[in-house]
C-alpha positions in Angstrom: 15.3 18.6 3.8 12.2 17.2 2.8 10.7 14.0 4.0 7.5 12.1 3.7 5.8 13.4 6.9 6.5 17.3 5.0 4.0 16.7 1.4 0.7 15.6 1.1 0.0 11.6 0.9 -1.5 11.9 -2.5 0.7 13.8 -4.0 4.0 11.1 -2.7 2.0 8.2 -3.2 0.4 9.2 -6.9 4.5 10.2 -8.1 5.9 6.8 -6.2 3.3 4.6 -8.4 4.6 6.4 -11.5 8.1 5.2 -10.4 7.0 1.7 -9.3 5.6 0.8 -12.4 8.8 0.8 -13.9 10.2 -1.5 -11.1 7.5 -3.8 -10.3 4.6 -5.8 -12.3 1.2 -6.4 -11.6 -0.1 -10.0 -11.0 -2.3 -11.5 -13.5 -5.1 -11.5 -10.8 -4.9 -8.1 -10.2 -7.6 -6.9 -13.2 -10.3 -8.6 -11.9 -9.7 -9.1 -8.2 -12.1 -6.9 -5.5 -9.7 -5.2 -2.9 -12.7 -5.6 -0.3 -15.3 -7.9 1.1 -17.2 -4.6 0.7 -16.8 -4.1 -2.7 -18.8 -5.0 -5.3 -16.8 -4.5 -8.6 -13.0 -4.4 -9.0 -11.1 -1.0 -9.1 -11.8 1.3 -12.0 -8.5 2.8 -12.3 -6.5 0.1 -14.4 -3.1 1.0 -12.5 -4.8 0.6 -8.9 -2.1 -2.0 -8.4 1.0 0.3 -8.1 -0.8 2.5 -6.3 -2.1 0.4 -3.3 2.1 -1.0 -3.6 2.7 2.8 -3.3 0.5 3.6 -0.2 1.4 0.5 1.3 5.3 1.7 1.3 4.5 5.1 3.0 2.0 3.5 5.4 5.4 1.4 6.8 7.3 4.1 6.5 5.1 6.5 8.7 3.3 3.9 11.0 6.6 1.5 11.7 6.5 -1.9 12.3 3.1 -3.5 10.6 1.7 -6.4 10.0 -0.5 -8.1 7.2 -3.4 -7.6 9.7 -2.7 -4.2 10.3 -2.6 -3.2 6.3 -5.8 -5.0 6.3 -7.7 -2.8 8.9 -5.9 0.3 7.3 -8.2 -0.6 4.2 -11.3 -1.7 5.5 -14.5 -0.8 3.5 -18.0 -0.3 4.9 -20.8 -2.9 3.1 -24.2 -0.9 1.9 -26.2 -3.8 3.0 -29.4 -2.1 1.7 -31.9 -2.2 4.7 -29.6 -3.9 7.5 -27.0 -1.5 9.0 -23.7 -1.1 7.3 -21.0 -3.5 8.5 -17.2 -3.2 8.4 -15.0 -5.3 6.1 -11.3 -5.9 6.1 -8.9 -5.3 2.9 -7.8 -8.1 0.9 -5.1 -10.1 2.2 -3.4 -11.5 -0.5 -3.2 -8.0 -1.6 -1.5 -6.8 1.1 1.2 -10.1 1.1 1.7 -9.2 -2.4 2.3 -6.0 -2.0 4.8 -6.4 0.9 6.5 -9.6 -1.4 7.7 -7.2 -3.9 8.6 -4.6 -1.9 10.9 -6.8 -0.3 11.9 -8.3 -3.5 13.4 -4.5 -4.3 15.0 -4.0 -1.0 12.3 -1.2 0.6 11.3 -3.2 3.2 12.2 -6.3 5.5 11.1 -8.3 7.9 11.2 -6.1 11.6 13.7 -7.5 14.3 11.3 -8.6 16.7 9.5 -10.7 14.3 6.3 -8.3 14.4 5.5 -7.6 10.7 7.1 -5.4 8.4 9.8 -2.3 8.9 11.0 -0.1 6.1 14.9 0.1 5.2 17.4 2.8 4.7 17.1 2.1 0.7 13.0 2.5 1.2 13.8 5.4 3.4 16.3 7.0 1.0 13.3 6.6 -2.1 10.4 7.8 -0.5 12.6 11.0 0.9 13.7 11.8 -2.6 10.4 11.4 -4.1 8.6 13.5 -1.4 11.7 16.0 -2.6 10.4 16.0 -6.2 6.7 15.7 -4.8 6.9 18.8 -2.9 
C-alpha cells in the first residue's frame, strides 16, 4: 500500500491542491498578502493558496503534533538585506491559522490531545494515503 512517506512531496502536495480547490476557498487577502517578513512581493503563482493548505496537511501528517509556531519556522525565508548579512524570518502567521482553520473545518485535522498544536485524523489520513496512491 502506498502512503505519504512512499512518493515525492511535490508530486502529493501539487495533486492534493488540485483536489483542495474544489473543497476549500481562498480568502480575499490572499492575492495580495506576502507569506514572509522576507519577501518582497506576494506569490506569483495565483493558486499559492491551496498549495501552502496542501503542504501544510502533509507537514502534520509526517511531523505529528504541530503548532502555529512550528508551521511558521517550517517556512522561514532569509532577507537579502543588501550590504548587512542575511537575517532569518518567520512564515506568516495568519497564514498558517488559516490554513489549519479550514482544514479543520473539513475534518483533516484537529486539535492534539494534550493540547500541543495540531494532529491529523483518520479522515486526513485516509485522503492524503489515497492521493499519494494516485500520486505515485
Amino acid at each position: 500500500m502506498t502512503t505519504v512517506y512512499d512518493v515525492k512531496p511535490e508530486a502529493l502536495i501539487e495533486k492534493a491542491a488540485e483536489d483542495l480547490k474544489t473543497k476549500i476557498e481562498a480568502p480575499e487577502w490572499a492575492t495580495f498578502v506576502k507569506t514572509s517578513a522576507a519577501k518582497e512581493k506576494p506569490p506569483d503563482n495565483p493558486d499559492w493558496w491551496y498549495v501552502r493548505v496542501a503542504s501544510v496537511l502533509r507537514k502534520i501528517y509526517v511531523k505529528g503534533p504541530v503548532g502555529i509556531s512550528r508551521l511558521r519556522d517550517e517556512y522561514r525565508h532569509k532577507k537579502n538585506r543588501g550590504a548587512k548579512p542575511e537575517k532569518v524570518f518567520t512564515g506568516g502567521g495568519k497564514i498558517s491559522r488559516e490554513a489549519i482553520h479550514q482544514l479543520e473545518k473539513l475534518g483533516f485535522v484537529r486539535q492534539a490531545r494534550d493540547n500541543k498544536g495540531r494532529e491529523i485524523t483518520p479522515k486526513g489520513c485516509s485522503y492524503l494515503d489515497n492521493l499519494a496512491k494516485q500520486a505515485g
